[in-house]
Structures are given as C-alpha cells and as structure tokens.
PDB file with one MODEL, atoms N, CA, C and O in Angstrom:
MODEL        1
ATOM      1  N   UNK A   1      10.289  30.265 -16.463  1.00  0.00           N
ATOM      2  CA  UNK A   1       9.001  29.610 -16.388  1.00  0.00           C
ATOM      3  C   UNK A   1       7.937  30.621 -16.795  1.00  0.00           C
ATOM      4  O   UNK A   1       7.998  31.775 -16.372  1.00  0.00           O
ATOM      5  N   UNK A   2       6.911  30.192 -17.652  1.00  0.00           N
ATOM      6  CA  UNK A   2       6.021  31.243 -17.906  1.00  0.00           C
ATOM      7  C   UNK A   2       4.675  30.998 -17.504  1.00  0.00           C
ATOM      8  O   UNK A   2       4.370  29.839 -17.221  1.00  0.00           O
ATOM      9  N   UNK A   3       3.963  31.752 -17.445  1.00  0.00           N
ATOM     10  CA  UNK A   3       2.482  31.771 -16.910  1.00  0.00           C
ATOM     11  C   UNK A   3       2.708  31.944 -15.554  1.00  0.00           C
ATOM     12  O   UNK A   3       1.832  31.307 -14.970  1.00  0.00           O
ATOM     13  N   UNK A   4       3.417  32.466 -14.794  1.00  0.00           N
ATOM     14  CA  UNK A   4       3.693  31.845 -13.136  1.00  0.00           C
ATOM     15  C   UNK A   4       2.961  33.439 -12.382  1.00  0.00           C
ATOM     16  O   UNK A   4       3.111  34.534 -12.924  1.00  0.00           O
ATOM     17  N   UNK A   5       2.398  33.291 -11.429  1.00  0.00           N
ATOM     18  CA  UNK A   5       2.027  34.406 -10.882  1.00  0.00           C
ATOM     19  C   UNK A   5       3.431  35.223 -10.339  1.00  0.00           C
ATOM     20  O   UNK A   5       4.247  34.504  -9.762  1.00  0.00           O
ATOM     21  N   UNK A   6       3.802  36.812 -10.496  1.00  0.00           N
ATOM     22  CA  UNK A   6       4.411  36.926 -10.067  1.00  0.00           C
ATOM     23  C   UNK A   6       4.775  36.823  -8.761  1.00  0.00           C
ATOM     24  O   UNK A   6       6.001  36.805  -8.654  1.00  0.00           O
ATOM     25  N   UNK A   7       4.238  36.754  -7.799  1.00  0.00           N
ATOM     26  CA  UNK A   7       3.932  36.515  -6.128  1.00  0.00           C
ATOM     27  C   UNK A   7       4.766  35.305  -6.401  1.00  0.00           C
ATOM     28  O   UNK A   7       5.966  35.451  -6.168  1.00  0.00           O
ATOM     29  N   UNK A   8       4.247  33.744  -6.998  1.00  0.00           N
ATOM     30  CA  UNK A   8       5.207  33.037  -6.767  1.00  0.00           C
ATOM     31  C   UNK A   8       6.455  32.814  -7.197  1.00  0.00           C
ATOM     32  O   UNK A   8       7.293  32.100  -6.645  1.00  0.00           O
ATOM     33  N   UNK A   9       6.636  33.745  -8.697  1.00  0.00           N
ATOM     34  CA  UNK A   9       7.800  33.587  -8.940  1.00  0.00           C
ATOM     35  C   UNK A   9       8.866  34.334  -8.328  1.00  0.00           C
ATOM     36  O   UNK A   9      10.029  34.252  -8.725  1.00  0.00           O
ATOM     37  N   UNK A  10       8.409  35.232  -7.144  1.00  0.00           N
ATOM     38  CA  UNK A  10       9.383  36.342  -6.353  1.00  0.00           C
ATOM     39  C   UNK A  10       9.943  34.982  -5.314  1.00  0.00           C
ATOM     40  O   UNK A  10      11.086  34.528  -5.274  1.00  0.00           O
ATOM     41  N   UNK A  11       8.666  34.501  -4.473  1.00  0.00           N
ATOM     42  CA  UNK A  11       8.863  33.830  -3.480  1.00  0.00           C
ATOM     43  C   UNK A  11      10.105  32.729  -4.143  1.00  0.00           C
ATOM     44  O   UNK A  11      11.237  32.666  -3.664  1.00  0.00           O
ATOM     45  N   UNK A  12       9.641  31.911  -5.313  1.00  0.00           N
ATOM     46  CA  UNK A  12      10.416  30.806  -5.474  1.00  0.00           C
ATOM     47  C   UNK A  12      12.153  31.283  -5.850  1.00  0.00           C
ATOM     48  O   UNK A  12      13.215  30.670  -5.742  1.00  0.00           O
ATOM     49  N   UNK A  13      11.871  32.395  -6.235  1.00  0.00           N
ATOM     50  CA  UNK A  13      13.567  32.963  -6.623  1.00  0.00           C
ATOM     51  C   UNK A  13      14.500  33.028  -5.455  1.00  0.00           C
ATOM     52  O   UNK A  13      15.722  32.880  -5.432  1.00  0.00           O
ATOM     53  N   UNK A  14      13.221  33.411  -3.995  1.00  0.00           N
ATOM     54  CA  UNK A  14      14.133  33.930  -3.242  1.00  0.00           C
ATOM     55  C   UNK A  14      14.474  33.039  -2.374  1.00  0.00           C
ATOM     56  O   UNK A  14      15.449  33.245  -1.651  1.00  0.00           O
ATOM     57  N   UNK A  15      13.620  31.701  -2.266  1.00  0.00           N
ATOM     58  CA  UNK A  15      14.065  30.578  -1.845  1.00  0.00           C
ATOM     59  C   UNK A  15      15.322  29.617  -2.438  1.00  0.00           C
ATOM     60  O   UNK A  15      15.828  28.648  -1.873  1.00  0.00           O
ATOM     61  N   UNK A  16      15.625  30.117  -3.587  1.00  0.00           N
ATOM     62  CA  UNK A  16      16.391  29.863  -4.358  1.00  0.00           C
ATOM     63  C   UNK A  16      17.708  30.257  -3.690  1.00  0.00           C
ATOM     64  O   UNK A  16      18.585  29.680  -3.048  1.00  0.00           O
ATOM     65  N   UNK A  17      17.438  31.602  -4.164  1.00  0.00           N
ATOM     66  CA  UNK A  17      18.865  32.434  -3.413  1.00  0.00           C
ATOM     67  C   UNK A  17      18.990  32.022  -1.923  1.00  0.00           C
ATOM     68  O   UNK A  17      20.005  32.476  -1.394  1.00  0.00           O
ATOM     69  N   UNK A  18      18.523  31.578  -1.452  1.00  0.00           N
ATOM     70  CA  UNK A  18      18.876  31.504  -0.033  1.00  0.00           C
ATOM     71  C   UNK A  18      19.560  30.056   0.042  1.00  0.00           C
ATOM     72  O   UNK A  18      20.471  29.867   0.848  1.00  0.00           O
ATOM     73  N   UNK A  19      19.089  28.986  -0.850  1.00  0.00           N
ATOM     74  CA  UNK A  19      19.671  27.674  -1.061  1.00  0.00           C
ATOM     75  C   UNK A  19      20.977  28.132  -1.765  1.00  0.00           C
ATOM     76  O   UNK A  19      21.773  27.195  -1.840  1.00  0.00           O
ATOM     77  N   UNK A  20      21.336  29.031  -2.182  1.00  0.00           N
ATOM     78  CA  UNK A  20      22.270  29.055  -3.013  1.00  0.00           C
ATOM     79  C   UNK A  20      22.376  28.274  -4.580  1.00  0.00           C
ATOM     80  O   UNK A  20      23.337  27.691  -5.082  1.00  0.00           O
ATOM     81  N   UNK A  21      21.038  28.504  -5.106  1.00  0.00           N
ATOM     82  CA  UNK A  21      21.090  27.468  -6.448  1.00  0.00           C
ATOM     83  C   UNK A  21      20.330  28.984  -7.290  1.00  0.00           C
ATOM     84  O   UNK A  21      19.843  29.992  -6.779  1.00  0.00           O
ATOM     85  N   UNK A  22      20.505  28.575  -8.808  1.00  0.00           N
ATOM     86  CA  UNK A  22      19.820  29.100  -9.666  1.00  0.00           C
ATOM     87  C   UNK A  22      18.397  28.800  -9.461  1.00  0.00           C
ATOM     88  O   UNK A  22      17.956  27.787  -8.919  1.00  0.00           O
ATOM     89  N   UNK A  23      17.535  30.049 -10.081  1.00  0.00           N
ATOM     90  CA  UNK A  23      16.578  29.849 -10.233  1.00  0.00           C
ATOM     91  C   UNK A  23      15.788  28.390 -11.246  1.00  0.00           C
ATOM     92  O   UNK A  23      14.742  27.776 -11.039  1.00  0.00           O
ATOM     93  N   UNK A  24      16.654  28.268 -12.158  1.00  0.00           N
ATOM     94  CA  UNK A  24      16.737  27.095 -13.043  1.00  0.00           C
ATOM     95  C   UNK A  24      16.830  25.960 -12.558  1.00  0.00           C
ATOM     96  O   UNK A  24      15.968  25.087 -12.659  1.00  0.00           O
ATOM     97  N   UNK A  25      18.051  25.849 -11.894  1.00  0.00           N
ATOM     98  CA  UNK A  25      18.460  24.422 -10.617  1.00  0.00           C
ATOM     99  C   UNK A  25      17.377  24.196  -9.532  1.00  0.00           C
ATOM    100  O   UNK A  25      16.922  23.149  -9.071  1.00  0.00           O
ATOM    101  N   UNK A  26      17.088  25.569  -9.246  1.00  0.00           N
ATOM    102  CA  UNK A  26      16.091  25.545  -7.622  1.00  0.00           C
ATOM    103  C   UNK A  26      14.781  24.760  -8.529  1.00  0.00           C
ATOM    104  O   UNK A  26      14.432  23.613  -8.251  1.00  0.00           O
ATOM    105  N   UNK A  27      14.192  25.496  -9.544  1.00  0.00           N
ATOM    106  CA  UNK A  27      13.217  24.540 -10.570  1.00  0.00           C
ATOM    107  C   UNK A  27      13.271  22.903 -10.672  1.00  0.00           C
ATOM    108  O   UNK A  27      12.448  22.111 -10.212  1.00  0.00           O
ATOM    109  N   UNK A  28      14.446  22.625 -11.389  1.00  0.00           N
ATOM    110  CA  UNK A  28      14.730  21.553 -12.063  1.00  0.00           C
ATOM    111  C   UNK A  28      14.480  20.478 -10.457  1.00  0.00           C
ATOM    112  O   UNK A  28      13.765  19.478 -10.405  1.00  0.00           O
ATOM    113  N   UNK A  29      15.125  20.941  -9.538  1.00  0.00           N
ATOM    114  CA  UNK A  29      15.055  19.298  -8.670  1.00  0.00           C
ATOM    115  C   UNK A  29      14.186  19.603  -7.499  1.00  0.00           C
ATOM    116  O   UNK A  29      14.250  18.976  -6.441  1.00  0.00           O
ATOM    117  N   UNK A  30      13.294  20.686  -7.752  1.00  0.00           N
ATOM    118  CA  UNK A  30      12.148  20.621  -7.115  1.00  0.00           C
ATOM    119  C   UNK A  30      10.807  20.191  -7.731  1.00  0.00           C
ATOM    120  O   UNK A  30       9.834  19.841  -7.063  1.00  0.00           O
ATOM    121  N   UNK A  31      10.856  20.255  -9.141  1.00  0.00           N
ATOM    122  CA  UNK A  31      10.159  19.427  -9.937  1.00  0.00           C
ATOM    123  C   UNK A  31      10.256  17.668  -9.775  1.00  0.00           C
ATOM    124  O   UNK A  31       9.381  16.812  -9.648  1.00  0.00           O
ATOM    125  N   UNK A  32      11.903  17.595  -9.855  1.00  0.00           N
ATOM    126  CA  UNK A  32      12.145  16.437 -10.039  1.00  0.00           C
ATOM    127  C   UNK A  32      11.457  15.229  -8.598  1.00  0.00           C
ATOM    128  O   UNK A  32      10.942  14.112  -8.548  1.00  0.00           O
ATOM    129  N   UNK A  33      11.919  16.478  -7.478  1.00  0.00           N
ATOM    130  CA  UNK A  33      11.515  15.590  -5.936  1.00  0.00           C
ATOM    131  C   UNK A  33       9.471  15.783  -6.315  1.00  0.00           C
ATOM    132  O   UNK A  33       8.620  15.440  -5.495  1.00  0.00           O
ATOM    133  N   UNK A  34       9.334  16.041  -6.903  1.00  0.00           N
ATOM    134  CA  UNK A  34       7.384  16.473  -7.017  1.00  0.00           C
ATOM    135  C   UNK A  34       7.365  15.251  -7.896  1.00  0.00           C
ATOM    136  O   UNK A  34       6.476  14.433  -7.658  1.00  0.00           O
ATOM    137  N   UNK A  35       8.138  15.021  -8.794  1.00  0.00           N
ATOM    138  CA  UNK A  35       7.785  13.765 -10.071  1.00  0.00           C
ATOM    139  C   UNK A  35       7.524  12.377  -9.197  1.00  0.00           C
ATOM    140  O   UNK A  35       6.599  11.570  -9.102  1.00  0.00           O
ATOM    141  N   UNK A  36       9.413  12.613  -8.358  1.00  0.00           N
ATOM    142  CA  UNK A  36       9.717  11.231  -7.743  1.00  0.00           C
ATOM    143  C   UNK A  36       7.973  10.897  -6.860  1.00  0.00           C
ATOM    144  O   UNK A  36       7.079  10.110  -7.172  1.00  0.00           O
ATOM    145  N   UNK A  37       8.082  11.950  -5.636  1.00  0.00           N
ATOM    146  CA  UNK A  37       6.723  11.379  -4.758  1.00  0.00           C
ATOM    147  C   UNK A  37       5.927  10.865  -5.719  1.00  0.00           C
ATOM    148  O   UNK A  37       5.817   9.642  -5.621  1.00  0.00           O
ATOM    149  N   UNK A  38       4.965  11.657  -7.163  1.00  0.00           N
ATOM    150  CA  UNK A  38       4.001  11.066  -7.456  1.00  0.00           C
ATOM    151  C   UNK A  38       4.322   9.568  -7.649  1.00  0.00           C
ATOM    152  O   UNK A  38       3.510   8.801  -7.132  1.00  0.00           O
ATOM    153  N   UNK A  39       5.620   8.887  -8.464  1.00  0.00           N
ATOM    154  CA  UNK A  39       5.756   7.935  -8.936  1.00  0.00           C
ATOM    155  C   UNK A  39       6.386   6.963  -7.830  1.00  0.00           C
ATOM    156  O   UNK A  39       6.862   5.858  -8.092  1.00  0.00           O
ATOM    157  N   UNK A  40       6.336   7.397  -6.867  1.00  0.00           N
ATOM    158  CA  UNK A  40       6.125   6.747  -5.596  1.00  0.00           C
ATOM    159  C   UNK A  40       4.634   6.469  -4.801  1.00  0.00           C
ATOM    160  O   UNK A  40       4.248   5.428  -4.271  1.00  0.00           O
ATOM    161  N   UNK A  41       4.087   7.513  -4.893  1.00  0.00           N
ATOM    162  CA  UNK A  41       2.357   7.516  -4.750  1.00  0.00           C
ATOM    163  C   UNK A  41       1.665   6.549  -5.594  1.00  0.00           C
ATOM    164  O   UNK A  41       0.849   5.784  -5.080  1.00  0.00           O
ATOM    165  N   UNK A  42       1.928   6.512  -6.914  1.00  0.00           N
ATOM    166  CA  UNK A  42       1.650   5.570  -7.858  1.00  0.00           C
ATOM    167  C   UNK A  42       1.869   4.458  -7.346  1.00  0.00           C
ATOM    168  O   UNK A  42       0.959   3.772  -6.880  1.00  0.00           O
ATOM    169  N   UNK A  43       3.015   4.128  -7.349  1.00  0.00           N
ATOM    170  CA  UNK A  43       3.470   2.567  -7.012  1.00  0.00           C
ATOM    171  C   UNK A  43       2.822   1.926  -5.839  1.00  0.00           C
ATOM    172  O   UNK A  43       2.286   0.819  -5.883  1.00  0.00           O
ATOM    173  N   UNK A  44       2.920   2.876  -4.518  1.00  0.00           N
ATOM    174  CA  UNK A  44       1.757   2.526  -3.400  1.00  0.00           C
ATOM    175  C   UNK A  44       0.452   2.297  -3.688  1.00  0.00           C
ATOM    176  O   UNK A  44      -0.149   1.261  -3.406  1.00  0.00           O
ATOM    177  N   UNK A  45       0.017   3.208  -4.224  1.00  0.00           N
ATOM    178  CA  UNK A  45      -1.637   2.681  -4.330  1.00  0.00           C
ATOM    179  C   UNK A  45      -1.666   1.537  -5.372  1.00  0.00           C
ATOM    180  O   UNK A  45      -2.302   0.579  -4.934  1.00  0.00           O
ATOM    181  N   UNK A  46      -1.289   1.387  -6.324  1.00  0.00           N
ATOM    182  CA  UNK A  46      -0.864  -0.010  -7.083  1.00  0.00           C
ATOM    183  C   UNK A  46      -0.568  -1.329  -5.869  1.00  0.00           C
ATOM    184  O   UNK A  46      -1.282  -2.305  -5.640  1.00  0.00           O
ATOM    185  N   UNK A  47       0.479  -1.015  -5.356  1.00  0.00           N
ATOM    186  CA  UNK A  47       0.353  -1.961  -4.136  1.00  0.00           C
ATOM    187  C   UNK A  47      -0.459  -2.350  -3.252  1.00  0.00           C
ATOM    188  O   UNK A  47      -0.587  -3.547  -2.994  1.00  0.00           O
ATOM    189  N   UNK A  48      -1.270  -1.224  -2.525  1.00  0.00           N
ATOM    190  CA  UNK A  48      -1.927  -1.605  -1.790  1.00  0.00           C
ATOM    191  C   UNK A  48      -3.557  -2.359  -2.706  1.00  0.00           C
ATOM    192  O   UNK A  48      -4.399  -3.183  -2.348  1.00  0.00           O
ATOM    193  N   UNK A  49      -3.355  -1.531  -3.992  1.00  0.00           N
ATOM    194  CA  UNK A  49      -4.256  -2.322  -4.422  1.00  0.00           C
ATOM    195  C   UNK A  49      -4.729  -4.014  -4.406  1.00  0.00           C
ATOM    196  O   UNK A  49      -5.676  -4.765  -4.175  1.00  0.00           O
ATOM    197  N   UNK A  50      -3.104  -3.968  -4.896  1.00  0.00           N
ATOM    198  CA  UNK A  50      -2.775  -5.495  -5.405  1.00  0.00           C
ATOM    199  C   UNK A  50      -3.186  -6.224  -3.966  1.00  0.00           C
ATOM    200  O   UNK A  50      -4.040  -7.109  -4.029  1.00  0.00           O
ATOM    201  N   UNK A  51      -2.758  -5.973  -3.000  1.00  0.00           N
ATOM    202  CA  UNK A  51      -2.813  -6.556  -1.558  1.00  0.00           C
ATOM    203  C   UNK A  51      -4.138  -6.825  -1.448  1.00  0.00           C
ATOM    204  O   UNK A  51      -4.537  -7.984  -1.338  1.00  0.00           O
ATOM    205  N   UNK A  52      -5.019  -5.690  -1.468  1.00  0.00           N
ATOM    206  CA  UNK A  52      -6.375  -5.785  -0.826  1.00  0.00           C
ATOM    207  C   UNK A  52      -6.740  -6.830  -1.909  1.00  0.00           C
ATOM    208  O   UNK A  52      -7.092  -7.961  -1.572  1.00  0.00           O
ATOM    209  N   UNK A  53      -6.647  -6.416  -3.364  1.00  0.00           N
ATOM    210  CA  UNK A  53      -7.441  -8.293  -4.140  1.00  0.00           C
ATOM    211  C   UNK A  53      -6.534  -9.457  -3.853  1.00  0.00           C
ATOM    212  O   UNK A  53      -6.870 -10.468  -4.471  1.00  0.00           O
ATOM    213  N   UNK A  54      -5.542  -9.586  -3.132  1.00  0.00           N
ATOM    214  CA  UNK A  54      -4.759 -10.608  -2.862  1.00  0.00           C
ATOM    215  C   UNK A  54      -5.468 -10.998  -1.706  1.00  0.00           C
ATOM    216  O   UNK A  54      -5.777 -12.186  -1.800  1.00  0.00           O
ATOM    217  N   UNK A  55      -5.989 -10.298  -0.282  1.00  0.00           N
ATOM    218  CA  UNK A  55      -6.466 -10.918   0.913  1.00  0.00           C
ATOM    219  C   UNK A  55      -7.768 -11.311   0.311  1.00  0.00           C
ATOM    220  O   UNK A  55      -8.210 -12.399   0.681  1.00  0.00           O
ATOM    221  N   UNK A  56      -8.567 -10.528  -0.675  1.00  0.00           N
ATOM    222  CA  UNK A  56     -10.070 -11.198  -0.768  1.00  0.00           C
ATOM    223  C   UNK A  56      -9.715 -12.164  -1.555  1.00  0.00           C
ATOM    224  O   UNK A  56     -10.816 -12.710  -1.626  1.00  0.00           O
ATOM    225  N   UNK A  57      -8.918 -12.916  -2.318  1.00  0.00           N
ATOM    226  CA  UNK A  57      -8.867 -13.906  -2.746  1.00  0.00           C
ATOM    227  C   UNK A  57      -8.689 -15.064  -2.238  1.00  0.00           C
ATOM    228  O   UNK A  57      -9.152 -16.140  -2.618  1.00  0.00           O
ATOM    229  N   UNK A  58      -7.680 -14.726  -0.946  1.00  0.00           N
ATOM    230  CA  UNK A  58      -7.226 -15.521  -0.027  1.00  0.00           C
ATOM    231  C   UNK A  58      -8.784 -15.848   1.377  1.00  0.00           C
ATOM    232  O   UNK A  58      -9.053 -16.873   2.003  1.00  0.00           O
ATOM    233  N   UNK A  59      -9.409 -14.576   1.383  1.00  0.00           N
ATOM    234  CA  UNK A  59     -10.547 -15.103   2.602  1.00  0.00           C
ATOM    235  C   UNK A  59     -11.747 -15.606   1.362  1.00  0.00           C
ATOM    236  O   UNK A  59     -12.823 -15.713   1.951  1.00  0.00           O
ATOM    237  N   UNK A  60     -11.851 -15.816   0.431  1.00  0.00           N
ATOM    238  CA  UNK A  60     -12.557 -16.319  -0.565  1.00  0.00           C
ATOM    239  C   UNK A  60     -12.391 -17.707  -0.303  1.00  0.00           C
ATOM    240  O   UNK A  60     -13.130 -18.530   0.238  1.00  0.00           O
ATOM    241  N   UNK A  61     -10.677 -17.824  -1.063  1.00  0.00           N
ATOM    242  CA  UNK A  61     -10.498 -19.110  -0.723  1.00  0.00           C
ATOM    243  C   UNK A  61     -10.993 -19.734   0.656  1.00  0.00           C
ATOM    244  O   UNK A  61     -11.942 -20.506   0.516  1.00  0.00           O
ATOM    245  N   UNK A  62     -10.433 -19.513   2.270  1.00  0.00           N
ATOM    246  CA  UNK A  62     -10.967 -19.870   2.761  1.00  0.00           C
ATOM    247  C   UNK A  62     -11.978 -19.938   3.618  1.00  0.00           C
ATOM    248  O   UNK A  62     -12.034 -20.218   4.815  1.00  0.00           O
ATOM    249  N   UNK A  63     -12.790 -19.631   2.805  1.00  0.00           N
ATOM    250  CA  UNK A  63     -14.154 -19.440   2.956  1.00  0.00           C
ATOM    251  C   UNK A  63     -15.029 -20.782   2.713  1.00  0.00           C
ATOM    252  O   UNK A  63     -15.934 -21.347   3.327  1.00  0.00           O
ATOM    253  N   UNK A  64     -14.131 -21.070   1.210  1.00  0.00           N
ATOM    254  CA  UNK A  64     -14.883 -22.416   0.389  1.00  0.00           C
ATOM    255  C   UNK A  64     -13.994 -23.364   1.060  1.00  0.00           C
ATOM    256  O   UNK A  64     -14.332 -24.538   0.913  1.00  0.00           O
ATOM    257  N   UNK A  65     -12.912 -23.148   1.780  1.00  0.00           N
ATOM    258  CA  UNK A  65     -11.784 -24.964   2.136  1.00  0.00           C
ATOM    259  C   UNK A  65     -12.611 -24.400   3.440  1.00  0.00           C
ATOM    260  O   UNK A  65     -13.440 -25.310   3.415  1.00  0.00           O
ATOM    261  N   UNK A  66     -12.911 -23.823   4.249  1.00  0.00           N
ATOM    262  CA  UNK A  66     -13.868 -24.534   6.096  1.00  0.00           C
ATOM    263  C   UNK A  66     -15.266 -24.091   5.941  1.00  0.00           C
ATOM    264  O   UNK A  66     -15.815 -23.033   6.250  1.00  0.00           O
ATOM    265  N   UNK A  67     -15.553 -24.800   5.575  1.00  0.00           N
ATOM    266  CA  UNK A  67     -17.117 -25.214   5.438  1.00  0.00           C
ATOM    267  C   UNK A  67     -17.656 -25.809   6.915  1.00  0.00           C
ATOM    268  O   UNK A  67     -16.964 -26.749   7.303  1.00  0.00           O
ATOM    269  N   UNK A  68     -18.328 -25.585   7.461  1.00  0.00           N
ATOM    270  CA  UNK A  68     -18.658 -26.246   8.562  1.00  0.00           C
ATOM    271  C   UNK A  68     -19.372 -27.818   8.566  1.00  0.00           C
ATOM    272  O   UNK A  68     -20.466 -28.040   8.047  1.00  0.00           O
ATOM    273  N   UNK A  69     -18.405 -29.023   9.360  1.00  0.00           N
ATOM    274  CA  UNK A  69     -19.125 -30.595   9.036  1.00  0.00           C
ATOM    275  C   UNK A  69     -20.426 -30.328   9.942  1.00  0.00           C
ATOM    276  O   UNK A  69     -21.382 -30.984   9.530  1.00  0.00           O
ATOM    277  N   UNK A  70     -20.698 -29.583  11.005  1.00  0.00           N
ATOM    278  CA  UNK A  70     -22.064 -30.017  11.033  1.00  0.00           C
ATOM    279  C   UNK A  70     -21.749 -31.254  12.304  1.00  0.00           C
ATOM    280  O   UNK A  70     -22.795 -31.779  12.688  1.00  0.00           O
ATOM    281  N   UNK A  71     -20.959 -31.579  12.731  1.00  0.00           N
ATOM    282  CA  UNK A  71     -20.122 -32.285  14.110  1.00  0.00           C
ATOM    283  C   UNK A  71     -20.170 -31.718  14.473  1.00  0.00           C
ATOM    284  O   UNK A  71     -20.034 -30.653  13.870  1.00  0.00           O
ATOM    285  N   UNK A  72     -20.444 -31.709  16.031  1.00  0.00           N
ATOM    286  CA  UNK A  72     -20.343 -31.481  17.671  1.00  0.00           C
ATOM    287  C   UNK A  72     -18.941 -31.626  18.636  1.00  0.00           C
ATOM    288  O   UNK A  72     -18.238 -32.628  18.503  1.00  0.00           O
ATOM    289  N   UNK A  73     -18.759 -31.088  19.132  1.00  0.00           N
ATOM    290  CA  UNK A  73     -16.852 -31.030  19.938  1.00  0.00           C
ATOM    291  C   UNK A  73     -16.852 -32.713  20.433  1.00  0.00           C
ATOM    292  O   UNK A  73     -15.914 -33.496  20.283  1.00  0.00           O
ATOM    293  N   UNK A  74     -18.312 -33.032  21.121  1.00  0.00           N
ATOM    294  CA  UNK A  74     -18.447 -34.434  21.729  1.00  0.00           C
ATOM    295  C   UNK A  74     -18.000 -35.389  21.226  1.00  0.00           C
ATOM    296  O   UNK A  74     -17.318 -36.272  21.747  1.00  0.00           O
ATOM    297  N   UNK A  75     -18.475 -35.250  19.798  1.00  0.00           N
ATOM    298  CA  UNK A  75     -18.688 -36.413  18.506  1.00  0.00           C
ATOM    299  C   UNK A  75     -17.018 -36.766  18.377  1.00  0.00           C
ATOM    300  O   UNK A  75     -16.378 -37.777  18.664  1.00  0.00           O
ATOM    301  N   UNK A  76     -16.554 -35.211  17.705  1.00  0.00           N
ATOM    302  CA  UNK A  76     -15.257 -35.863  17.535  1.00  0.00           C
ATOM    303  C   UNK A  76     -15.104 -36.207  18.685  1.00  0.00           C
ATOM    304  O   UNK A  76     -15.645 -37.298  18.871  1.00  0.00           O
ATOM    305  N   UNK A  77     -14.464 -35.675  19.861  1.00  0.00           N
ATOM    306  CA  UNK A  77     -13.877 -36.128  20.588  1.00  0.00           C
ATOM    307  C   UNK A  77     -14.445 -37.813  21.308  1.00  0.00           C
ATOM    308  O   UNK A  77     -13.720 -38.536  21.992  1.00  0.00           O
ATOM    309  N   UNK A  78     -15.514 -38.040  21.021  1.00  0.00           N
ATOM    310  CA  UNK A  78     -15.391 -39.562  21.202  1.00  0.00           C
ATOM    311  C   UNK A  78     -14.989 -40.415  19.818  1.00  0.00           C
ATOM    312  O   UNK A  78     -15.136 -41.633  19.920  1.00  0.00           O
ATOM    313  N   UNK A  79     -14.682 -40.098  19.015  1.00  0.00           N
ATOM    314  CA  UNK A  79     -14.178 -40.629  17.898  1.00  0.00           C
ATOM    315  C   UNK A  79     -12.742 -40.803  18.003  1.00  0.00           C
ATOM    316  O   UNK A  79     -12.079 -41.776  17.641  1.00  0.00           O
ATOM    317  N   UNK A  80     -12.244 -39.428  18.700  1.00  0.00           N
ATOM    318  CA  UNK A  80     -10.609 -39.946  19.022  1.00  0.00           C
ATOM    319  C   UNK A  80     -10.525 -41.139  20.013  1.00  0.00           C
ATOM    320  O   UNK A  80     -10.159 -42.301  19.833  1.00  0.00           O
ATOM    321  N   UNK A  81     -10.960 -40.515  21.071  1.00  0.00           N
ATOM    322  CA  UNK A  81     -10.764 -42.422  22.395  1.00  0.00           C
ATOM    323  C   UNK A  81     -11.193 -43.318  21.756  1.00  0.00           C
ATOM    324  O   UNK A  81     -10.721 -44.402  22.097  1.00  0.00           O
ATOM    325  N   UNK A  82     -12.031 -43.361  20.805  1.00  0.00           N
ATOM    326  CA  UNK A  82     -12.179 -44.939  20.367  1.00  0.00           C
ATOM    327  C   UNK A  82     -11.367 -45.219  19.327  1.00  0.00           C
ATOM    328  O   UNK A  82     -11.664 -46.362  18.980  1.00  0.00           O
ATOM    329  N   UNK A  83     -10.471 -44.785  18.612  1.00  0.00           N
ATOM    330  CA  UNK A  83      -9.276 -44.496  18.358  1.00  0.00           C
ATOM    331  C   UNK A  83      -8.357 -44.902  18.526  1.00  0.00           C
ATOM    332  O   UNK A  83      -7.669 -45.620  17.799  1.00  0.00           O
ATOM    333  N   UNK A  84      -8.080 -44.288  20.095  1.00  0.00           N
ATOM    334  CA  UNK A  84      -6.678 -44.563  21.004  1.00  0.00           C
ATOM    335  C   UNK A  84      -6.910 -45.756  21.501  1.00  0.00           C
ATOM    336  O   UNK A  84      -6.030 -46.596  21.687  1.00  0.00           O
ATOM    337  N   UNK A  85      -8.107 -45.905  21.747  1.00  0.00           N
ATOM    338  CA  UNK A  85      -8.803 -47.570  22.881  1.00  0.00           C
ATOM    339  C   UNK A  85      -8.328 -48.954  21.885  1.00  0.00           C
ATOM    340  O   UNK A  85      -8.002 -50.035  22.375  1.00  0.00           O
ATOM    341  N   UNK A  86      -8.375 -48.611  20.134  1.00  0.00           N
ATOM    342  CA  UNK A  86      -8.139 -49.504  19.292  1.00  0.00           C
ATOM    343  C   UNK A  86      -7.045 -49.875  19.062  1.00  0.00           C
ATOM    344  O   UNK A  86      -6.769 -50.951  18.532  1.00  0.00           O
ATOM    345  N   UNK A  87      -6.195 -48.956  19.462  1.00  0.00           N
ATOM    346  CA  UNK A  87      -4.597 -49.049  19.534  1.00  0.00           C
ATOM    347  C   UNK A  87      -4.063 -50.426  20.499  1.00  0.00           C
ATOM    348  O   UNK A  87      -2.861 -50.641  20.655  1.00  0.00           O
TER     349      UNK A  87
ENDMDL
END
C-alpha cells in the first residue's frame, strides 16, 4: 500500500501477524468488511428514506379521507335509535 503513514503501516502489519494473515490478506478483507458496512449504510438510509416519504404520504392521505362532518356525538347517536326504533 502506498502513501500510508508509517505509524500505521507498522500497527496494521502487526495486527496482521497476530491474526496470522498476510499483510495483503489482513488488507484485502478488511477493506472488503469497510466496503460491505458502507453498502449496507447505503441501503439503510435509502430505506429509511423511502419509509419516512411512505408515512407522509400515508398521513397526507389521511388527512384528506377524515375531514371533520361538523356532527356532535348527540346527533349521531340519536340518529342510530331512530334507526333501531324503525326496525
């Protein structure tokens, strides 16, 4: 690897050796587990995106289907007994 400070390239060798992998190997799938998270990070915030415009669409919607009639609990409810009384 080039450009690497030497400080980290001592540390990362010797974490290496202690895993028992090449310096190359110790690289390769510690990159690879750094790729996976982002493209896991990705996919979450994509998701949660999608979610949050999915609920405002959904309290949008019902927003416009309960509209308030502007009836009293009384009203209906004497509208049902006369109702049941017609039965």
């Amino acid at each position: 690897m080039r450009n690497l400070d030497p400080e980290v390239q001592v540390t990362l060798k010797t974490v290496a050796a202690r895993k028992g992998l090449s310096f190359s190997e110790y690289l390769r799938r510690t990159l690879t587990e750094v790729a996976e998270r982002e493209r896991l990070r990705e996919r979450w915030e994509r998701r949660v995106a999608e979610h949050t415009e999915e609920t405002a669409q959904l309290r949008d919607a019902e927003s416009r289907a309960w509209k308030p009639l502007g009836v009293d609990r009384e009203t209906i409810l004497d509208v049902i007994r006369e109702g049941r009384e017609e039965r």
